[in-house]
C-alpha positions as CSV (number, residue, x, y, z in Angstrom):
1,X,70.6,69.3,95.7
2,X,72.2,72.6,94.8
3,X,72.3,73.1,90.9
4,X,76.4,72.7,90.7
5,X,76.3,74.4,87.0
6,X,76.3,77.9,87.6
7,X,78.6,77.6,90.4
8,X,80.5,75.7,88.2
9,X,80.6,78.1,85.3
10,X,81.2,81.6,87.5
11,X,84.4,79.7,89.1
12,X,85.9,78.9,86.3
13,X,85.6,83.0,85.1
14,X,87.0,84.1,88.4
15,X,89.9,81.3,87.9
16,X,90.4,82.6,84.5
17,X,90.6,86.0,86.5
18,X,93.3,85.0,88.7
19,X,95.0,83.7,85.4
20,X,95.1,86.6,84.0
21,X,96.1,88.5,87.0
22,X,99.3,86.4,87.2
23,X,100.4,87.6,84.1
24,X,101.1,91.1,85.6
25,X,104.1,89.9,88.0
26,X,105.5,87.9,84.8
27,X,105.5,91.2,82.5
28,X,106.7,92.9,85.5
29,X,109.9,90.4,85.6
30,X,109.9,90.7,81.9
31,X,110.4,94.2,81.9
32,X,113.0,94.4,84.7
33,X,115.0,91.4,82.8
34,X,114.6,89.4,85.9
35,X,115.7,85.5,86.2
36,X,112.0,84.6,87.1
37,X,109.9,85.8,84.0
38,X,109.4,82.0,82.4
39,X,108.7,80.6,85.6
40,X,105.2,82.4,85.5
41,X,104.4,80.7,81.9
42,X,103.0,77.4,83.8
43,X,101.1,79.6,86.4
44,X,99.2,82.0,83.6
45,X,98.8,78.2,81.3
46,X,97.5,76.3,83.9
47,X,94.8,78.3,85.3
48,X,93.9,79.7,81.9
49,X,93.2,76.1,81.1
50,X,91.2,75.0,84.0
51,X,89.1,77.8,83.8
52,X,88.4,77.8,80.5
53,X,87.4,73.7,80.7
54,X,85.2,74.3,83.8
55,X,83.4,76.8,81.8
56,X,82.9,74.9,79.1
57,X,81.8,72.1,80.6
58,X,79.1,74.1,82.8
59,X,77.4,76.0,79.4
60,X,74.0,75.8,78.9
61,X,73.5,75.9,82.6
62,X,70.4,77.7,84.7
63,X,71.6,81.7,84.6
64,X,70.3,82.7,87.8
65,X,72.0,81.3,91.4
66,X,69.5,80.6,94.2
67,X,70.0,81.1,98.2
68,X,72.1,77.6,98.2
69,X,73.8,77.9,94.9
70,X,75.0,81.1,96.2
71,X,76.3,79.3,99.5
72,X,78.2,76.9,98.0
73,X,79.9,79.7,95.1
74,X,81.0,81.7,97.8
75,X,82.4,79.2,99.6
76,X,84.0,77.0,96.9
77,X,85.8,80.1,95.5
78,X,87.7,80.7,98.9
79,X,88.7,77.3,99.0
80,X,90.1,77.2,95.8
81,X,91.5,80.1,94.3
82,X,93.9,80.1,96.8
83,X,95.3,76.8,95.5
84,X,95.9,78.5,92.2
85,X,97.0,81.2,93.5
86,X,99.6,79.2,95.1
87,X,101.2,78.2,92.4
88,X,103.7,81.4,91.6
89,X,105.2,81.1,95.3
90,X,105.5,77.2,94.3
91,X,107.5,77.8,91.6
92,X,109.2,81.3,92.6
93,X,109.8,80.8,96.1
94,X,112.7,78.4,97.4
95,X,112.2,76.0,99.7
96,X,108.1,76.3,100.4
97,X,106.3,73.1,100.9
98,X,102.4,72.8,99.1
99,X,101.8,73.8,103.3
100,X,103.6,77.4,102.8
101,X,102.7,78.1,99.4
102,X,98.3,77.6,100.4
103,X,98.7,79.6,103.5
104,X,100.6,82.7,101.7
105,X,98.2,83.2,99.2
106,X,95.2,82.3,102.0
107,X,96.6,84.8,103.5
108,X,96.8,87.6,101.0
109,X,93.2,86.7,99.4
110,X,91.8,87.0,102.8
111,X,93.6,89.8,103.5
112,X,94.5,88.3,106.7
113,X,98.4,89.4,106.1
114,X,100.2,86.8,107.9
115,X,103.1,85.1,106.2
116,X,105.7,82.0,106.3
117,X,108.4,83.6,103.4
118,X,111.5,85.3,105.3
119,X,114.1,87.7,103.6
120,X,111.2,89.4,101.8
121,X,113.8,92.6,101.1
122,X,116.0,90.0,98.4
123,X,112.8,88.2,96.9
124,X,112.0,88.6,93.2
125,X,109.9,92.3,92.5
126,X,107.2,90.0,91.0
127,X,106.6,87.6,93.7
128,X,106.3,90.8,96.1
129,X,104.0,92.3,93.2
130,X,102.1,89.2,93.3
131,X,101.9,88.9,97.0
132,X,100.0,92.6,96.9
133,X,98.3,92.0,93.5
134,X,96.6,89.1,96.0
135,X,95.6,91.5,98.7
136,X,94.3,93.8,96.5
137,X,91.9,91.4,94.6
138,X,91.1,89.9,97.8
139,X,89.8,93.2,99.1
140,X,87.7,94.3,96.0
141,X,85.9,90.9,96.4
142,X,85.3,90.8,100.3
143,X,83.9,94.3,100.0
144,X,81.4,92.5,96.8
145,X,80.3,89.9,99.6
146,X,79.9,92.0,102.4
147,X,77.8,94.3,100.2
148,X,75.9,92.0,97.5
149,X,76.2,88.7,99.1
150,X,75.9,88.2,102.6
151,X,73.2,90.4,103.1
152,X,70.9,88.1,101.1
153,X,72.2,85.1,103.0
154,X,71.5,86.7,106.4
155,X,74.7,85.3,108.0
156,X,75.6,87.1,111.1
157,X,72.6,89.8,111.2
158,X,74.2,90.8,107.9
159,X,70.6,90.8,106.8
160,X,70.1,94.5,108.2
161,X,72.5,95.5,105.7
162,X,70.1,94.5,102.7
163,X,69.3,97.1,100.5
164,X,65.5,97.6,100.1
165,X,64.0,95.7,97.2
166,X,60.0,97.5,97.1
167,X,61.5,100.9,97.0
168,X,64.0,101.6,94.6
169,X,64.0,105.7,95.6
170,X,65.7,104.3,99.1
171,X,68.5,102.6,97.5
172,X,71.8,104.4,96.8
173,X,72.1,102.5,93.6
174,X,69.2,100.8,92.0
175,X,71.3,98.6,89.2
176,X,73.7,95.9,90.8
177,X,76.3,96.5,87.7
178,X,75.8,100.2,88.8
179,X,76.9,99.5,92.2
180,X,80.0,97.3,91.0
181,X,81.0,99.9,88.8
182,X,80.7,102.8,91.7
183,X,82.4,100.6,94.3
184,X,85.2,99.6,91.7
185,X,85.7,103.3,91.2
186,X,85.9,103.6,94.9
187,X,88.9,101.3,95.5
188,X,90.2,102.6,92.5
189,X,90.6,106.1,93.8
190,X,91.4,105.4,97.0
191,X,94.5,102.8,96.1
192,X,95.7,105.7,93.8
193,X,95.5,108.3,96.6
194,X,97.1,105.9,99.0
195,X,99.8,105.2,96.2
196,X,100.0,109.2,95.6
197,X,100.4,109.6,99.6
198,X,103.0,107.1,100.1
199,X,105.2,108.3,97.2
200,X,105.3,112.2,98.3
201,X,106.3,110.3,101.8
202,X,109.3,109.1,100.5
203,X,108.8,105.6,99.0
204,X,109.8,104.4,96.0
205,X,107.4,104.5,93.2
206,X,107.4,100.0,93.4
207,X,106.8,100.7,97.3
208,X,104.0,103.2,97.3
209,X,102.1,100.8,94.5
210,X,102.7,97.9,96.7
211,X,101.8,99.0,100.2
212,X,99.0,101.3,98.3
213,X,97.1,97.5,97.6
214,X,98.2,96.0,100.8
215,X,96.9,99.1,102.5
216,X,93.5,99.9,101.5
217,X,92.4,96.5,101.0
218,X,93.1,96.4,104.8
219,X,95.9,92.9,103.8
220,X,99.3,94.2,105.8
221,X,101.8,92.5,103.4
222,X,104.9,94.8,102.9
223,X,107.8,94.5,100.5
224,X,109.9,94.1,103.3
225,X,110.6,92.7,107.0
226,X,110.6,95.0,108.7
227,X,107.0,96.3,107.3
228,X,106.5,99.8,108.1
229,X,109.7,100.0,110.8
230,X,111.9,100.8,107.9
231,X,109.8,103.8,106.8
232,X,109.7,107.5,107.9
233,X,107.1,108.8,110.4
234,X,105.2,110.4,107.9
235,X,105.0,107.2,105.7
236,X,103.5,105.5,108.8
237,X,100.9,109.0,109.6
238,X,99.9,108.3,105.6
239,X,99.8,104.5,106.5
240,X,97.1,105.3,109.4
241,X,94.9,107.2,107.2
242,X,94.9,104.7,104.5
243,X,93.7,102.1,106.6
244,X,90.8,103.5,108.1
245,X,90.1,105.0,104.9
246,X,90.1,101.1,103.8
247,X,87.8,100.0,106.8
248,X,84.8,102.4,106.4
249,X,82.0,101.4,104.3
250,X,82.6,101.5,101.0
251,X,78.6,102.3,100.2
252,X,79.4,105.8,102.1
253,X,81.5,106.7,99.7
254,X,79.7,105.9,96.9
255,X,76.7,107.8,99.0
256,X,79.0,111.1,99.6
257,X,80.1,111.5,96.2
258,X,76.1,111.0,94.3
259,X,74.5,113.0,97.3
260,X,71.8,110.3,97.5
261,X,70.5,108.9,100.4
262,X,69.8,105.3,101.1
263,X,70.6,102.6,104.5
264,X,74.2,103.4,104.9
265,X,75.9,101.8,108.5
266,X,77.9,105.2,108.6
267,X,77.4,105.0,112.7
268,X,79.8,102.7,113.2
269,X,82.7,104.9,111.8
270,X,82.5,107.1,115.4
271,X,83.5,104.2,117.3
272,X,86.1,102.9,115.6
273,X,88.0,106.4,115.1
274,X,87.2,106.5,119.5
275,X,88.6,103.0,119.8
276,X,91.5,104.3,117.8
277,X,92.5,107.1,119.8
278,X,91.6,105.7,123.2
279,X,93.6,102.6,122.3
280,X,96.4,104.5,120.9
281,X,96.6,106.8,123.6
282,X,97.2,103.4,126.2
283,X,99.8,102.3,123.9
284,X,101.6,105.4,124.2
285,X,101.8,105.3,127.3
286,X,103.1,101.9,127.8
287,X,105.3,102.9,124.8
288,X,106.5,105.9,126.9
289,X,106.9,103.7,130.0
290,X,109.5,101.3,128.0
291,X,111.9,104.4,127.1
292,X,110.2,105.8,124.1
293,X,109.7,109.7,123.5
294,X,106.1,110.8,123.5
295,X,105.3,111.9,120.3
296,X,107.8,108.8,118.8
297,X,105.1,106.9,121.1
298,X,101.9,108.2,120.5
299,X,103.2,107.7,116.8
300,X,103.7,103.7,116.8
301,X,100.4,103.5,119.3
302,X,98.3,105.4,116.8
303,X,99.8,102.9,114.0
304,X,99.5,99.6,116.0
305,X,95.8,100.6,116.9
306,X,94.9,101.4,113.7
307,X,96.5,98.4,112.2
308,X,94.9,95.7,114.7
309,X,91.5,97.1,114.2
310,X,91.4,97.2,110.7
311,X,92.9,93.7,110.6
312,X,95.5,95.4,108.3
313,X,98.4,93.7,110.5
314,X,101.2,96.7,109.4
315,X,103.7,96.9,112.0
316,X,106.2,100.2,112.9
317,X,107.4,98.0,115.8
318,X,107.5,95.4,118.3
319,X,104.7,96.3,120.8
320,X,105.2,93.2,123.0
321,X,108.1,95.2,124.2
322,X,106.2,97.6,125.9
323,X,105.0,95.1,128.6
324,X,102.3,92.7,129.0
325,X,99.5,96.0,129.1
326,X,100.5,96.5,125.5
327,X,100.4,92.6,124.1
328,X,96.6,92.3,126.5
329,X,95.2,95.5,124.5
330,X,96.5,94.3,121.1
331,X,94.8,90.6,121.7
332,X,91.7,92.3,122.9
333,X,91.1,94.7,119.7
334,X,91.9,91.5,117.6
335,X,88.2,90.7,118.0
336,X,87.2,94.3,117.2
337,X,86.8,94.3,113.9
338,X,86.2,97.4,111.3
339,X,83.0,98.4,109.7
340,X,80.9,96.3,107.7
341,X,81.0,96.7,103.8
342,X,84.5,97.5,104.1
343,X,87.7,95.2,103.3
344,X,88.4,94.9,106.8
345,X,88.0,91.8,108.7
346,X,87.0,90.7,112.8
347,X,83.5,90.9,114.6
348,X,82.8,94.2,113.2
349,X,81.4,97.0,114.5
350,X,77.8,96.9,113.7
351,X,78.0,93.7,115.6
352,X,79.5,95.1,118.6
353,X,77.1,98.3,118.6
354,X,74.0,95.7,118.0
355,X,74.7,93.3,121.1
356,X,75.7,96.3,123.8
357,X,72.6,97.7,122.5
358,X,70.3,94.5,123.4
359,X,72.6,94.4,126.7
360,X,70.9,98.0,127.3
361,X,67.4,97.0,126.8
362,X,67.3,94.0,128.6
363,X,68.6,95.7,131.7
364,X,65.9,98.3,131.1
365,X,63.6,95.7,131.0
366,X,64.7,94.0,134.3
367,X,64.7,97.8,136.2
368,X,60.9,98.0,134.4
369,X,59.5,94.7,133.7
370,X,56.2,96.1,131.9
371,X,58.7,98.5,130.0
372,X,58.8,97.4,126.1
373,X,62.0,98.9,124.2
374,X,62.3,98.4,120.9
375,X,65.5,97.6,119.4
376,X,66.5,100.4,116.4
377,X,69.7,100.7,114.2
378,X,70.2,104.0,112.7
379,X,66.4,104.5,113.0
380,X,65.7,101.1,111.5
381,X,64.0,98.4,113.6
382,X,66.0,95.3,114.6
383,X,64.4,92.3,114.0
384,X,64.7,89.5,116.7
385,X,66.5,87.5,113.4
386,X,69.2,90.1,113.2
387,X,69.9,90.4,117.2
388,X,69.8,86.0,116.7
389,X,72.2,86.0,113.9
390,X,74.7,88.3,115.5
391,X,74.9,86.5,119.1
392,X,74.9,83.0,117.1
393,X,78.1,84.9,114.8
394,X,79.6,86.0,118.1
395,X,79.2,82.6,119.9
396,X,80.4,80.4,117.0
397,X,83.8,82.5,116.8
398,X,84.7,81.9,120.3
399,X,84.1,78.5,120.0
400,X,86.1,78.0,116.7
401,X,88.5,80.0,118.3
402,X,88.8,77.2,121.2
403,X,88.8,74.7,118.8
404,X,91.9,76.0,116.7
405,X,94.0,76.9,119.7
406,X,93.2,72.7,121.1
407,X,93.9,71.7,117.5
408,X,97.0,74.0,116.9
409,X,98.6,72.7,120.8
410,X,97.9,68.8,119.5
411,X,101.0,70.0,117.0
412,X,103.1,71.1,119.3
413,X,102.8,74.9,119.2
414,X,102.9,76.4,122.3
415,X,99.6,77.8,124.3
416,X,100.5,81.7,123.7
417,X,101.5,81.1,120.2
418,X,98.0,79.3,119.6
419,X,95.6,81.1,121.0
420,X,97.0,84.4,119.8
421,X,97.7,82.6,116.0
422,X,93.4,81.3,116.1
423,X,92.1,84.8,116.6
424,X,94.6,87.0,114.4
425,X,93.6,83.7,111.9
426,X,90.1,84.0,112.3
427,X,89.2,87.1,112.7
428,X,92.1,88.0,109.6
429,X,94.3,90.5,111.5
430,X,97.8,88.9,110.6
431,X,100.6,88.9,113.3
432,X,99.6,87.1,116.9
433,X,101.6,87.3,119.7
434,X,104.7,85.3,121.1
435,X,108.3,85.1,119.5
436,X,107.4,83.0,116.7
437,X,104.5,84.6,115.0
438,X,104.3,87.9,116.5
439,X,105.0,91.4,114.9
440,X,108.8,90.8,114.6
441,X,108.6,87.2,113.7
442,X,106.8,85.0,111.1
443,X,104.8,81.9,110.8
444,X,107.0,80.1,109.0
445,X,108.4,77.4,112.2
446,X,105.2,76.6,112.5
447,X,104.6,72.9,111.7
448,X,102.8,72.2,108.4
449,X,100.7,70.7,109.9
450,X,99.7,73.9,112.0
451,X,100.0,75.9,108.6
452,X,97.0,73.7,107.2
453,X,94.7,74.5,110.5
454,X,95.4,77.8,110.4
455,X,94.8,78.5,106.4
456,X,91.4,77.3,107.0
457,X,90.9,79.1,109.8
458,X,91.6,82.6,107.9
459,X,89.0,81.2,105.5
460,X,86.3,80.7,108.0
461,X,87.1,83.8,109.6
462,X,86.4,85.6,105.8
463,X,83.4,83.1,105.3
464,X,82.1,84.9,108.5
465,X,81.6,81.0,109.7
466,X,78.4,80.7,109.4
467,X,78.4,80.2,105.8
468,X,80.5,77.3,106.3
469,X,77.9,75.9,109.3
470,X,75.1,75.8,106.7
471,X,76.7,73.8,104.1
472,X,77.4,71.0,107.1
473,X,73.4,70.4,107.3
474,X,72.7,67.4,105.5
475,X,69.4,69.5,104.3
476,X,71.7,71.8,102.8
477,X,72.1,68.9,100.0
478,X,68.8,67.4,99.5
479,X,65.9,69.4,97.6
């Protein structure tokens, strides 16, 4: 049996977290003299309350998390913060059922970006502050797992992302407090660039902030509707930057600014800035085809790309207009992905580059039978283990995607709308495709029903699935 203390203990700090967090939207509406500022007492209390009794009734615990203790932390957090971060759209937001409120804030901490709350340009400043504030400490924590934690659980072939422990020279960052600090200073600077960027654009000062959160944690939520349609074109340029800037490694960063050297998956940066302008280059035309002018065009096709790949889910405007060419490219970069040790969600890239790799070898092999090629990443071997993990990662999403679009039809949701919901759901790209829930619409028609499926779906997709698979082993639980 896992040793439920530490877990115990380390969720209730992160709840406290999120309590504490809360409080910034309620000083917000204080400040502005808004109606809403008292209903965020209950949401600070409560949370403050649990936290602090989990952690008190987990002292004196073992310090130190092993392999499954670490399993079951990372995924009890996702399932639960979102509930208390639920609350302030429970008790802001008219008319959302227990269904609405879970997926919202699923959907911001995953920084998946889709939403069920309409009229988004008349909603209280602190519930859009809050919806951004959820994005943004999503991101900082996915980028923590993708770097610290998943590595050591090999999901995926994530284990070729471990940082050497014999050789501390080879690491960028020998301390793992060193590395939180350098990776918080990271997202740090690059939200205030983003938030400097987006203000000399033209926003407003409570826009640039927002979208600034929503934009390099990769999370798509806008303070308004119409998401990026509403802003000027060089708002939407800034936007593009932003989020690529938000789906690069964060480690390469942290490796360009100390000049140290160290396993860094830097070559998967190429491709995705190719896929961007080949992809954006097909949208533009199919943009130009439907009426637009080219450089309006190559505009919204850059900015669709860029948002789909990065799973940020921005939108400057309704690409299933351009014809079905444009909806088929946009479902197909859904399973894209960005780059590992980024906030961005999907396959990623390493993944991709790992399996057309083996595809190469094994048709050298069938040319040359007594031919031996040895599999390399950046230089560094690939274990059988690592090429394993990432077909198993690949497999299990397709089949999970399957599963939710036959789960989300025995609702009622139509075959478009639920195949197109499962991937942007599971891989955490935000708008799918259809009148309901694509880039003009939302998911709020959607029975609740459907909103339940597709809340844990966005949490599988984060858990990168796998994580989840393991804790179903009834070995998992026995010592």
């Amino acid at each position: 049996m896992p040793e439920f203390r530490p877990v115990v203990f380390i969720g209730g700090i992160l709840v406290l977290v999120l309590s504490a967090t809360m409080a910034i939207p309620a000083l917000v509406e204080l400040w502005l003299e808004a109606d809403h500022a008292s209903e965020y007492l209950p949401c600070v209390a409560v949370p403050a309350f649990l936290g602090s009794a989990a952690m008190l009734a987990a002292r004196g615990g073992p310090k130190k998390l092993g392999v499954r203790e670490a399993y079951l932390l990372t995924a009890g957090v996702w399932l639960i913060l979102p509930l208390v971060a639920a609350l302030p759209f429970m008790w802001t937001v008219p008319n959302l059922s227990l269904a609405d409120a879970y997926f919202e804030s699923v959907s911001g901490l995953t920084t998946t970006g889709s939403t069920v709350i309409t009229g988004l340009d008349k909603l209280p400043p602190g519930v859009l502050l809050w919806r951004s504030l959820l994005q943004w400490v999503g991101g900082i924590g996915i980028v923590a797992m993708a770097v610290a934690v998943l590595p050591l659980l090999k999901v995926g072939g994530m284990q070729l992302m471990k940082r050497e422990s014999s050789d501390t020279s080879d690491k960028i960052l020998a301390r793992p407090r060193e590395l939180a600090t350098w990776l918080l200073a990271v997202y740090l600077g690059l939200t205030v660039a983003s938030a400097i960027g987006y203000r000399l654009t033209g926003m407003s000062q409570f826009e640039a902030l927002n979208h600034a959160m929503t934009t390099v944690s990769t999370g798509g939520y806008s303070t308004h509707d119409a998401s990026f349609g509403g802003f000027s074109p060089a708002a939407q340029w800034a936007s593009v930057v932003f989020m690529l800037a938000g789906a690069v490694p964060f480690l390469w960063y942290v490796q360009l600014v100390r000049g140290t050297s160290g396993f860094v998956p830097w070559s998967q940066i190429p491709p995705m800035l190719g896929v961007v302008l080949v992809g954006g280059l097909i949208l533009a035309g199919t943009a130009v085809g439907s009426g637009h002018d080219p450089l309006e065009a190559l505009r919204h096709g850059v900015f669709t790309v860029a948002s789909v790949i990065t799973t940020t889910g921005y939108a400057s405007h309704d690409w299933q207009n351009w014809g079905p060419l444009a909806a088929s490219t946009v479902l197909m970069l859904t399973f894209c992905g960005g780059c590992t040790g980024s906030t961005a969600g999907g396959v990623k890239i390493f993944r991709w580059q790992l399996l057309f790799s083996r595809f190469r070898i094994i048709v050298q092999e069938m040319i040359r039978p007594h031919r031996v090629v040895a599999q390399v990443y950046q230089g560094r071997p690939v274990s059988p283990e690592v090429v394993q993990g990432v077909t198993a990662f690949i497999l299990l999403l397709g089949g999970v995607t399957s599963l939710t679009t036959v789960a989300l039809t025995a609702t009622g949701v139509d075959l478009v709308t639920a195949f197109s919901s499962a991937a942007t759901a599971i891989t955490n790209v935000g708008p799918a495709l259809g009148d309901i829930a694509g880039p003009a619409g939302t998911f709020a028609p959607l029975p609740d029903a459907a909103k339940w499926i597709l809340s844990f779906a966005m949490l599988l997709g984060r858990l990168e699935l796998l994580t989840v698979l393991v804790m179903l082993d009834p070995g998992f639980w026995r010592r």
